[in-house]
FIVEXLUM-891028 format. One record per residue: x, y, z of N, C-alpha, C, O in turn; residue in three letters. Coordinates in steps of 0.1 Angstrom, whole numbers, padded with zeros to 4 digits, always signed. Each point is the difference from the previous one (the first is absolute). Layout:
BEGIN
XYZXYZXYZXYZALA
...
***
This chain:
BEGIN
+0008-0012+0000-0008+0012+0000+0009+0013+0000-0006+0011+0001UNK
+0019-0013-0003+0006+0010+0003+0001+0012-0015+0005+0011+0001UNK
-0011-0018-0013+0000+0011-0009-0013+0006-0003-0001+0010-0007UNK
-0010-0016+0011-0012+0008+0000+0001+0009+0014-0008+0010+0000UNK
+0017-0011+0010+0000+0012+0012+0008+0014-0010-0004+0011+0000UNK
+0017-0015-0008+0007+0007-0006-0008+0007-0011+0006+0011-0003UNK
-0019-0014-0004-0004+0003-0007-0012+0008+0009-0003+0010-0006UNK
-0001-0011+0014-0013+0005+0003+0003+0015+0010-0007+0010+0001UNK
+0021-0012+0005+0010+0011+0006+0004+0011-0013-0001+0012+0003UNK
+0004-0014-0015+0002+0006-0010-0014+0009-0002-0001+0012+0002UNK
-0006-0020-0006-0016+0002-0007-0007+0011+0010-0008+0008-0004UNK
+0011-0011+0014-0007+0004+0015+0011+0015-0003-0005+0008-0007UNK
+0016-0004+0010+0009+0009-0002+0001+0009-0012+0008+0010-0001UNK
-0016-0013-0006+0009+0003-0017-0015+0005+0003-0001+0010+0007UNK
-0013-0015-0013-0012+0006+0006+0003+0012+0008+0002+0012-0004UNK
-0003-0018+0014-0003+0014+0015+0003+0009-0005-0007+0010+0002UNK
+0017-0009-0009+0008+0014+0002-0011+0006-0016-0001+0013-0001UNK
-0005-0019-0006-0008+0008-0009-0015+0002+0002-0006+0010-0004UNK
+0003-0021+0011-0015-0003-0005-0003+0006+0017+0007+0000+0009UNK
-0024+0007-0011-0002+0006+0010-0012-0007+0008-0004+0003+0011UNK
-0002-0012-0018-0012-0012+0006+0002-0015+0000-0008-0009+0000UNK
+0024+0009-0001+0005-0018+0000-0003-0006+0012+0004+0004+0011UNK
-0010-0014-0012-0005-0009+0011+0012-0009+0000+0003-0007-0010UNK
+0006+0007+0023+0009-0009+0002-0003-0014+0001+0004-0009-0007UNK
-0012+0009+0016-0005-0018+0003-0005-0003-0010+0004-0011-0004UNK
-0015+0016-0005-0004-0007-0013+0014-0001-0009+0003-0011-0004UNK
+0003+0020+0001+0012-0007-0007+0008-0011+0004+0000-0010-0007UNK
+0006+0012+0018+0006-0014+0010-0007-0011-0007+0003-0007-0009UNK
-0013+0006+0014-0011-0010-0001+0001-0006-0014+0000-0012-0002UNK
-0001+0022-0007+0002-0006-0018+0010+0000-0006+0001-0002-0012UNK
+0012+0007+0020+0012-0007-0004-0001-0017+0004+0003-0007-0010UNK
-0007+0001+0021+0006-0012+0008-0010-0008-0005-0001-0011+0003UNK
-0010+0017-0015-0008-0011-0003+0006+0000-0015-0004-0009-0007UNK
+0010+0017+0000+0004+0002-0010-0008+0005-0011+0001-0005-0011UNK
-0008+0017+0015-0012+0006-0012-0002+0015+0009-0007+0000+0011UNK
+0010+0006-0014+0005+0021+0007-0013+0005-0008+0001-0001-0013UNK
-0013+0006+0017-0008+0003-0009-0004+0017+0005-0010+0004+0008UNK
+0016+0001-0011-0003+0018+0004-0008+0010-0006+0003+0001-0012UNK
-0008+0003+0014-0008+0015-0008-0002+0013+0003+0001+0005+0011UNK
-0007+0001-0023+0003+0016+0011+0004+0006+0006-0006+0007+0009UNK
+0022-0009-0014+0009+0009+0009+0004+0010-0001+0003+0004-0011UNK
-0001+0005+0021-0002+0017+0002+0014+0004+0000+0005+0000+0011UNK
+0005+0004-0022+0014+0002+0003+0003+0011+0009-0003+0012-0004UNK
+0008-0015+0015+0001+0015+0006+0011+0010-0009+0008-0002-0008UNK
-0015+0015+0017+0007+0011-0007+0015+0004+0003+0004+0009-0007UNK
+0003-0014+0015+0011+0000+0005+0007-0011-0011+0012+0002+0000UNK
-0016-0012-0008+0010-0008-0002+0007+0006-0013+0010-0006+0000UNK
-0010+0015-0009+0015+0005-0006+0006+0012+0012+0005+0009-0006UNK
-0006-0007+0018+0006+0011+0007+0015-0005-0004+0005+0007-0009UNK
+0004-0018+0014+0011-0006+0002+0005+0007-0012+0012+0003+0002UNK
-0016+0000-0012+0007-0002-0017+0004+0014+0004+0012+0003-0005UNK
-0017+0007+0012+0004+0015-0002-0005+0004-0008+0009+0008-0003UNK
-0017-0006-0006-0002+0004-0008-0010+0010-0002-0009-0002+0008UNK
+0007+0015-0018-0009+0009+0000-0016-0002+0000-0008+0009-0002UNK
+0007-0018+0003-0015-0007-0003-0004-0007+0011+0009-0006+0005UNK
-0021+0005+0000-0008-0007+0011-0014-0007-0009-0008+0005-0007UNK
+0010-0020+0013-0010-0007-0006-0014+0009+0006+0000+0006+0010UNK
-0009-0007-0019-0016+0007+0005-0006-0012+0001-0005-0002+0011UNK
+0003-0009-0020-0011-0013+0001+0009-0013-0004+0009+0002-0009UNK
-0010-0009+0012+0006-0010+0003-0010-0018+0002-0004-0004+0011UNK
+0004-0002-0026-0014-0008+0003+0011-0014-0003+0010+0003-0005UNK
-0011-0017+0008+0002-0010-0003-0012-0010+0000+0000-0007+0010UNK
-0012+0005-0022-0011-0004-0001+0002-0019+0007-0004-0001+0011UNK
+0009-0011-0017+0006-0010+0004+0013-0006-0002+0007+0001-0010UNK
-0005-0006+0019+0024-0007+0000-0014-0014+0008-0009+0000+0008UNK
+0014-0012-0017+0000-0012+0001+0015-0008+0001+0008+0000-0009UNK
-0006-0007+0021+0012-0010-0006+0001-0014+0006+0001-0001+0012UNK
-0001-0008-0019-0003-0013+0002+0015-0006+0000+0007+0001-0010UNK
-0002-0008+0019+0011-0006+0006-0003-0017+0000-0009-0006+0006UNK
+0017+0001-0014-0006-0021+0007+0007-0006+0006+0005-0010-0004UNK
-0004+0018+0019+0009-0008+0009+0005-0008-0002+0012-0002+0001UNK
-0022-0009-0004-0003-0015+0000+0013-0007-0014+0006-0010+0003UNK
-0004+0017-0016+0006+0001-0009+0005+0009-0006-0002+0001-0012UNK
+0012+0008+0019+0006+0009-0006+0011-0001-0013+0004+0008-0007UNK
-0003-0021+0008+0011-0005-0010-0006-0006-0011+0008-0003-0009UNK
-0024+0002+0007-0007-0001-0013-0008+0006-0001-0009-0006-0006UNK
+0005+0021+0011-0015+0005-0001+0010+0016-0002+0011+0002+0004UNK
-0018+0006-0009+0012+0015+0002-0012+0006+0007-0012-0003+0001UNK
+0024+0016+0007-0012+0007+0007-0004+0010-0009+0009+0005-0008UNK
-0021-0001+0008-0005+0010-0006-0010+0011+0005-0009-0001+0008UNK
+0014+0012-0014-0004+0012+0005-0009+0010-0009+0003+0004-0011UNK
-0015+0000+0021-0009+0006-0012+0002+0013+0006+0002+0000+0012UNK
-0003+0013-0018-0004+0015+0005-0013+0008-0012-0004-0006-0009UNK
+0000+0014+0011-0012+0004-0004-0006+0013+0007-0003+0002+0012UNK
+0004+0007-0022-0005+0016+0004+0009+0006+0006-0004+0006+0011UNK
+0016-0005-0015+0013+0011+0008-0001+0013-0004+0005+0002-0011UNK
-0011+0010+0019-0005+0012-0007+0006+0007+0014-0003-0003+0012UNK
+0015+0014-0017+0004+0012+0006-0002+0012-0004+0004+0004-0011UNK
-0010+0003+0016+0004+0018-0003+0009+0004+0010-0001-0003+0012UNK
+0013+0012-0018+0008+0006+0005-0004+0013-0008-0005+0001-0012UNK
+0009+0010+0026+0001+0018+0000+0009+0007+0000+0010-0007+0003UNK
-0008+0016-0004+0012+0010+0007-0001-0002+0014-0010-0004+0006UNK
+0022+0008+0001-0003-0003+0015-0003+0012+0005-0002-0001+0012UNK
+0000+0013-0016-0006+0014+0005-0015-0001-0003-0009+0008+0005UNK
+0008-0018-0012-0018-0005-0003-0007-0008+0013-0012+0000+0003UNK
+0023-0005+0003-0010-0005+0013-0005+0008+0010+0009+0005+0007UNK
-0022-0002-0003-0002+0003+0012+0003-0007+0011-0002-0012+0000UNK
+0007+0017+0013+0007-0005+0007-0012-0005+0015-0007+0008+0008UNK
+0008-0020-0008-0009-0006+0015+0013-0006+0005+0009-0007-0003UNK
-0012+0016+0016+0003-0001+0010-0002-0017+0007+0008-0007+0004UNK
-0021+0004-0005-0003-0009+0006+0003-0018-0006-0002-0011+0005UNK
+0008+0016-0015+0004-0008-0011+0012-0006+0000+0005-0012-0001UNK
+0002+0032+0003+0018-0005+0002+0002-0004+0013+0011-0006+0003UNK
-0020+0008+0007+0004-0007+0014-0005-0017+0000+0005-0009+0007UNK
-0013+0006-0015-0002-0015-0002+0010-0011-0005+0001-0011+0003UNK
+0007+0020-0014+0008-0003-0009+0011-0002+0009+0006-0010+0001UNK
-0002+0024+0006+0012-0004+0011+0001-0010+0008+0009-0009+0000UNK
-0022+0010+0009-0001-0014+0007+0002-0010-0005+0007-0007+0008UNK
-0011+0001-0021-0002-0010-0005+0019-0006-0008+0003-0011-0004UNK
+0004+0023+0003+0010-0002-0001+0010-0004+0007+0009-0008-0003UNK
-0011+0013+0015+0005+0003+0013-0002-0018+0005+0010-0006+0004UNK
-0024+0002-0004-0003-0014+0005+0007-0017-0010+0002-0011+0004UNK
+0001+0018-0018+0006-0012-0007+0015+0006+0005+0009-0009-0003UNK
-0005+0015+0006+0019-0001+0002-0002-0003+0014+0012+0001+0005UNK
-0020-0006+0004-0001-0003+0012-0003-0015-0007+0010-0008+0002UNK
-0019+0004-0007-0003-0009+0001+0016-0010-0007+0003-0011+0006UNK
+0002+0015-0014+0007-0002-0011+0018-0003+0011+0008-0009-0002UNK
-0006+0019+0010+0009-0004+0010-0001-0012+0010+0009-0007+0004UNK
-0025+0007-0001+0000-0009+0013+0002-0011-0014+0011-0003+0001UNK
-0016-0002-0011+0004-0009-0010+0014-0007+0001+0004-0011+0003UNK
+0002+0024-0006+0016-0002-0004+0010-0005+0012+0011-0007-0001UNK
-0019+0013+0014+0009-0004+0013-0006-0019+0002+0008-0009+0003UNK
-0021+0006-0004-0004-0015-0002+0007-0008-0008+0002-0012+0003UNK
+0004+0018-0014+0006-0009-0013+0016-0003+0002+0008-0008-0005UNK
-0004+0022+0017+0013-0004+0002+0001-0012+0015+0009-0008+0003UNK
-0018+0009+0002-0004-0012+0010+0001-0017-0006+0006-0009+0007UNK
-0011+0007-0017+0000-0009-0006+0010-0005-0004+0009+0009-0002UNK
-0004-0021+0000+0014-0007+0000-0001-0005-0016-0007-0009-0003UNK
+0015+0018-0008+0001-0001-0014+0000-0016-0002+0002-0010+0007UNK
-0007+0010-0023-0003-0019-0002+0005+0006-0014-0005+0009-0007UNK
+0020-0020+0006+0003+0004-0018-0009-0009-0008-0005+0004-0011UNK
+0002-0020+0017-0015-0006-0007-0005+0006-0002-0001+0002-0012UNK
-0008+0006+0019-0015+0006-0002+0003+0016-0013-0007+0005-0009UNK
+0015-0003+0012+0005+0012-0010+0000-0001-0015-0005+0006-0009UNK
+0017-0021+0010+0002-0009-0015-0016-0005-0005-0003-0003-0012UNK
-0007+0002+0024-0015-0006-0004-0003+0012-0013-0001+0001-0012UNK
+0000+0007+0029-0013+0011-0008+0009+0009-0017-0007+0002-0010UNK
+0020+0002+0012+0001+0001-0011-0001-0012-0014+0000+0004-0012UNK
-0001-0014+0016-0002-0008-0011-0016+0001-0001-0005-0002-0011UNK
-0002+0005+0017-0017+0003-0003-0004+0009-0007-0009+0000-0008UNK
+0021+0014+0013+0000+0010-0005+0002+0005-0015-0007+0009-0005UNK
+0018-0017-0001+0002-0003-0008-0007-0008-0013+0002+0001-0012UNK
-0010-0008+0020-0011-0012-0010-0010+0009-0005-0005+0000-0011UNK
+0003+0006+0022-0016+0010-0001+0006+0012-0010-0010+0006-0006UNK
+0021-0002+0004+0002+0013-0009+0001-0009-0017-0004+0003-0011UNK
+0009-0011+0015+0002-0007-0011-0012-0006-0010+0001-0001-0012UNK
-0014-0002+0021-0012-0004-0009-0012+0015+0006-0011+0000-0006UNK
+0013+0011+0015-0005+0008-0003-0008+0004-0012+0007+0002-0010UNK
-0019+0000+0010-0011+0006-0009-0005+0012+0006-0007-0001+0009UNK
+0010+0013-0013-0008+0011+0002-0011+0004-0010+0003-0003-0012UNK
-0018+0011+0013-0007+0001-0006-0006+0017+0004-0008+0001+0009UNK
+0011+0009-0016-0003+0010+0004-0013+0004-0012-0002-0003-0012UNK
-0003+0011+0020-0013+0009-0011-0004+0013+0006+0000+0002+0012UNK
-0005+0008-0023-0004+0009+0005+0008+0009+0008-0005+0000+0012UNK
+0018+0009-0015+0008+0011+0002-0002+0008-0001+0001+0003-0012UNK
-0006+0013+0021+0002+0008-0003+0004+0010+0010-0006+0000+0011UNK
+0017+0009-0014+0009+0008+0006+0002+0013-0006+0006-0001-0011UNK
-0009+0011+0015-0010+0014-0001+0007+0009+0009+0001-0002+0012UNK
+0004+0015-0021+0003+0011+0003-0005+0012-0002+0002+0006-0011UNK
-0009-0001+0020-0008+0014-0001+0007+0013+0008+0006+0001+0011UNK
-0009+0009-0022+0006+0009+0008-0007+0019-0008+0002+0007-0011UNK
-0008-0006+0025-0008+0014+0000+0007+0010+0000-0005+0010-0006UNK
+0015-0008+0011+0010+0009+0003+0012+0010-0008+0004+0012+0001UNK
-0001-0023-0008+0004+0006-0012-0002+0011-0008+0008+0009-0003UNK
-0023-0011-0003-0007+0008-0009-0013-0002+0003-0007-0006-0007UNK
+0003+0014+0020-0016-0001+0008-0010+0002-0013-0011-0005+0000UNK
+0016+0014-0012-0012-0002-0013-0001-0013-0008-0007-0004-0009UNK
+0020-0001+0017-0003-0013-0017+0008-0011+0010+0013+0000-0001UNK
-0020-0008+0010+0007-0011+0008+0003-0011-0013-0007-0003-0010UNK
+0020-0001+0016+0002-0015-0008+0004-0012+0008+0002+0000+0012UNK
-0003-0012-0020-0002-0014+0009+0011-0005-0009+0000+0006-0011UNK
+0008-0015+0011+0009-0011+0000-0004-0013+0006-0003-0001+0012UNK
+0003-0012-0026-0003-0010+0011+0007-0014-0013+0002+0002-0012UNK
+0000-0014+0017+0003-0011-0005-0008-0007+0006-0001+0000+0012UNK
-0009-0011-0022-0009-0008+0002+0007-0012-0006+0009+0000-0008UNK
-0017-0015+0015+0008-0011-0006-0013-0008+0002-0006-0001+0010UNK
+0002-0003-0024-0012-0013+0007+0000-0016+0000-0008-0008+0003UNK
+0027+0009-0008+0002-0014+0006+0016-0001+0000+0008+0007-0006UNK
-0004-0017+0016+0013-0005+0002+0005-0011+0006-0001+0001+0012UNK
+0009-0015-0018-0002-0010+0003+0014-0002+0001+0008+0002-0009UNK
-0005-0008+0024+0018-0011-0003-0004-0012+0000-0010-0003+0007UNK
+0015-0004-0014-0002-0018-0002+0013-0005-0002+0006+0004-0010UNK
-0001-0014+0019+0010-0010-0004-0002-0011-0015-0009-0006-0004UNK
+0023+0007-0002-0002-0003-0012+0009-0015-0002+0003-0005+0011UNK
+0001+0000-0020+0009-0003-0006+0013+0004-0007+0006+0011+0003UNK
-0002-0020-0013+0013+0008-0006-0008+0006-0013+0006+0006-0009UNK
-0019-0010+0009-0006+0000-0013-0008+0010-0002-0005+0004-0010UNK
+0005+0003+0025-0014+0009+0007-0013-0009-0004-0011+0006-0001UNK
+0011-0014+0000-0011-0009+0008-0005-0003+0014+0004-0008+0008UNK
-0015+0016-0006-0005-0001+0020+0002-0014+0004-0006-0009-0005UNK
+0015+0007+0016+0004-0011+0008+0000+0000+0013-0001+0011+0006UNK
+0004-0020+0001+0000-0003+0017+0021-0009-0001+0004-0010-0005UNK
+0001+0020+0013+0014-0007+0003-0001-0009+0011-0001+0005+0011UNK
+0002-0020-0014-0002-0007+0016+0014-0004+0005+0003-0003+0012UNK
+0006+0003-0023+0014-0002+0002+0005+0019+0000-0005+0011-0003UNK
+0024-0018+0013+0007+0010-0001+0002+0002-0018+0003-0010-0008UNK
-0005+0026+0004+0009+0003-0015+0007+0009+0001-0001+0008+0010UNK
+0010-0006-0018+0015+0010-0005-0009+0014+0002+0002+0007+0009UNK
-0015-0005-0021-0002+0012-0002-0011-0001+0002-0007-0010-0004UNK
+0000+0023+0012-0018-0003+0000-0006+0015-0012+0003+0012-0001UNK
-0008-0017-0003-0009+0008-0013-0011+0007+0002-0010-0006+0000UNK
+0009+0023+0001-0015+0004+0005-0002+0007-0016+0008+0005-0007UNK
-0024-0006+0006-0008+0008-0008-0009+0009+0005-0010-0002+0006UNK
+0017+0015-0011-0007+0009+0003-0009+0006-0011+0004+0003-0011UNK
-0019-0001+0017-0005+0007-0010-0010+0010+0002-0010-0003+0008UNK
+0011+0015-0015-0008+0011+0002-0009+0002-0011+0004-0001-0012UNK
-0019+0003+0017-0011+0004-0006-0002+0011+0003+0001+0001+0013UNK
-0007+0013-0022-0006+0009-0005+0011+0009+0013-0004+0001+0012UNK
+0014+0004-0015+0006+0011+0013-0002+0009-0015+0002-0002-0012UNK
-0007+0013+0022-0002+0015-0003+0000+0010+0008-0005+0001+0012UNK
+0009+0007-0018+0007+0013+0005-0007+0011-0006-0004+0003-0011UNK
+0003+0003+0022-0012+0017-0002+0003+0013+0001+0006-0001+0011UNK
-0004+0012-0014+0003+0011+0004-0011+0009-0002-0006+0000-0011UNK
+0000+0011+0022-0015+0003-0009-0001+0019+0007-0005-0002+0011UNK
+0007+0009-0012-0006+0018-0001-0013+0000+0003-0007-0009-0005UNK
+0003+0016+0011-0013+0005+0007-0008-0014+0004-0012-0001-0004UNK
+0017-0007+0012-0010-0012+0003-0005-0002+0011+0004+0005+0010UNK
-0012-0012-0011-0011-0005+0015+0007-0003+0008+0009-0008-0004UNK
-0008+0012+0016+0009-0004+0012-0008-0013+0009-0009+0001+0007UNK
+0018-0011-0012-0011-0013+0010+0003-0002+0016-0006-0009+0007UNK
+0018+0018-0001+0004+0002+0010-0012+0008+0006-0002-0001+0012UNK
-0006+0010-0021-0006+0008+0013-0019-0004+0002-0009+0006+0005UNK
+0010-0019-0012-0009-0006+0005-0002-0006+0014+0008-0008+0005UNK
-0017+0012+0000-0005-0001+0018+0002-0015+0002+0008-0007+0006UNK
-0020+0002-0015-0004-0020+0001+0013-0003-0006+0007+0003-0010UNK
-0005-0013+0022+0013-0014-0003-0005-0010-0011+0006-0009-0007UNK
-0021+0012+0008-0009-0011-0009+0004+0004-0021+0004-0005-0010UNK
-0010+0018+0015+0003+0005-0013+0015+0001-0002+0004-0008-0008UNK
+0004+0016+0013+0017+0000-0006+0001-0021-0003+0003-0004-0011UNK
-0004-0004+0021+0000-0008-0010-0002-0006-0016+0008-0006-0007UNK
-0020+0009+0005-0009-0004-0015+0006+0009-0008+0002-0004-0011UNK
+0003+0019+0016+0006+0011-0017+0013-0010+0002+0002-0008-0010UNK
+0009+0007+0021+0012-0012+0000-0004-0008-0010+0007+0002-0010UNK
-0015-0010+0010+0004-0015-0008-0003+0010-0013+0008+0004-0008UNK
-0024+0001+0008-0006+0006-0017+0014+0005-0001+0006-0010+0004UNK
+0004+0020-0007+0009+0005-0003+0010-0006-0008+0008+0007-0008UNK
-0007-0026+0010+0012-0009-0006-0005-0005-0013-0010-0007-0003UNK
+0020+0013-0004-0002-0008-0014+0001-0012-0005+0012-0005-0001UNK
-0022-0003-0004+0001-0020+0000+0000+0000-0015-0011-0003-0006UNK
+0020+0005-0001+0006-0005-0018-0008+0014-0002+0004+0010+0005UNK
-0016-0011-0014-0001+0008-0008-0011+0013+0006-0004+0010-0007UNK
+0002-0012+0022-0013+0007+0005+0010+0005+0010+0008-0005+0007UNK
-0015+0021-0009+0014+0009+0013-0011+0008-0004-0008+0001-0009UNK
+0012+0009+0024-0011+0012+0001+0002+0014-0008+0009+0008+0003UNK
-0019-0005-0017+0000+0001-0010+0008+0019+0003+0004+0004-0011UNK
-0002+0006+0022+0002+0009-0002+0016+0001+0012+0005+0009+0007UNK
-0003-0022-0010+0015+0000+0005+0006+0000-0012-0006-0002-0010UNK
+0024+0005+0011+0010+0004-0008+0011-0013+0001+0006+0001+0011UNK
-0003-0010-0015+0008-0012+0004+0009-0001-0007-0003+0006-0010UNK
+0016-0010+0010+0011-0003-0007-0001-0014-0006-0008-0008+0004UNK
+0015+0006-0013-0004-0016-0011-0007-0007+0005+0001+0004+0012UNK
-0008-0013-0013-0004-0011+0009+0010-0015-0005-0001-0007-0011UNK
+0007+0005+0020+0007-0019-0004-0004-0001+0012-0005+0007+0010UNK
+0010-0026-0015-0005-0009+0007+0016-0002+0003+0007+0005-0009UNK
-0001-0011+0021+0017-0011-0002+0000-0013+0007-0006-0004+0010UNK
+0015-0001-0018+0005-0013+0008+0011+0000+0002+0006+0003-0010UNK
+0000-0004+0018+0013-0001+0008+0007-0016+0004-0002-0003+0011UNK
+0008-0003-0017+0009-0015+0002+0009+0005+0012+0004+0012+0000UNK
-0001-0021+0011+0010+0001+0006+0006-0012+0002+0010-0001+0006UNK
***
């Protein structure tokens, strides 16, 4: 059991720090059974703070993250991972209004993972190192990257900004409405590696990414409803030949990528 603790410590960590309605015990719980089934997740507004950067997330949606693990057969089943509805707007950061009550939540809540995150670290040095159990879990570690399936849909990442030119706001954004890693062959033929090989083979492939640039546009940031900024999010992504008809887009391709 020691690499679903390693995994569900990750998942549990790597979350927290983004997501603002993650239920820990229901995750725990659907790591150790091997099927993570999440939804509607609220990205908090603090998660690009770290980057420094001139911009503060305003909305922040992750519609469903599925990931199915087979304990039971990791060495013939790959794990695979689904995501679905990844929609950001980012602002200028002089665009935020500032809550008070917000940034003291945020502190706290900061404040309690580097607490929690020490008493961790002082536990782990208690513990009497196992070079078995190390040589385990990276050989697990390694199985699982190697027949890894990721399955992504529905991208969109959105830059508004009023400020600039308060007569003519413009938005910046890159939509993706599909993206897939698949382990391959030498042939790029989709496969399952149950033996050690020399070289592991990913296929990567992107459907419909498009890119926007647009002058005087609807600001979907200053919509009130979380309900509504959703639905213009997804309506906004271009799927092959249907894109929203008084946006401005750069070429439209499709790529595939060999690695």
């Amino acid at each position: 059991m020691v690499f679903e603790s390693v995994v569900a410590e990750v998942l549990n960590r790597f979350l927290g720090d983004f997501v603002d309605n993650l239920d820990s015990s229901q995750l725990n719980i659907g790591i150790w059974g091997g099927d993570v089934r999440l939804s509607d997740l609220e990205v908090k507004e603090t998660a690009l703070d770290d980057l420094d950067l001139p911009i503060k997330l305003k909305f922040g949606y992750l519609s469903k993250l599925v990931l199915k693990i087979p304990w039971k057969n990791l060495y013939a089943e790959p794990v695979t991972a689904d995501i679905e509805g990844f929609h950001l707007i980012v602002v200028p950061n002089k665009g935020v209004v500032y809550d008070e009550r917000k940034a003291k939540k945020n502190e706290q809540d900061l404040k309690q993972k580097t607490l929690l995150r020490l008493e961790e670290n002082r536990k782990n040095r208690r513990k009497p190192s196992s070079l078995q159990t190390d040589s385990f879990t990276e050989k697990l570690v390694a199985q699982v990257i190697k027949n890894l399936q990721v399955r992504i849909r529905s991208i969109h990442i959105r830059y508004e900004d009023k400020y600039t030119n308060r007569q003519r706001p413009f938005v910046a954004g890159i939509s993706l409405e599909g993206l897939d890693f698949k382990t391959t062959d030498s042939d790029w033929n989709e496969t399952i590696h149950k033996e050690a090989v020399q070289i592991v083979h990913k296929l990567v492939s992107l459907n419909s990414l498009a890119i926007y640039w647009n002058s005087n546009a609807e600001l979907i940031s200053d919509i009130a409803d979380r309900g509504e900024t959703k639905k213009k999010m997804h309506a906004c992504i271009a799927v092959g030949t249907k894109r929203p008809s008084t946006y401005k887009y750069s070429e439209r391709f499709c790529l595939m990528y060999f690695l």
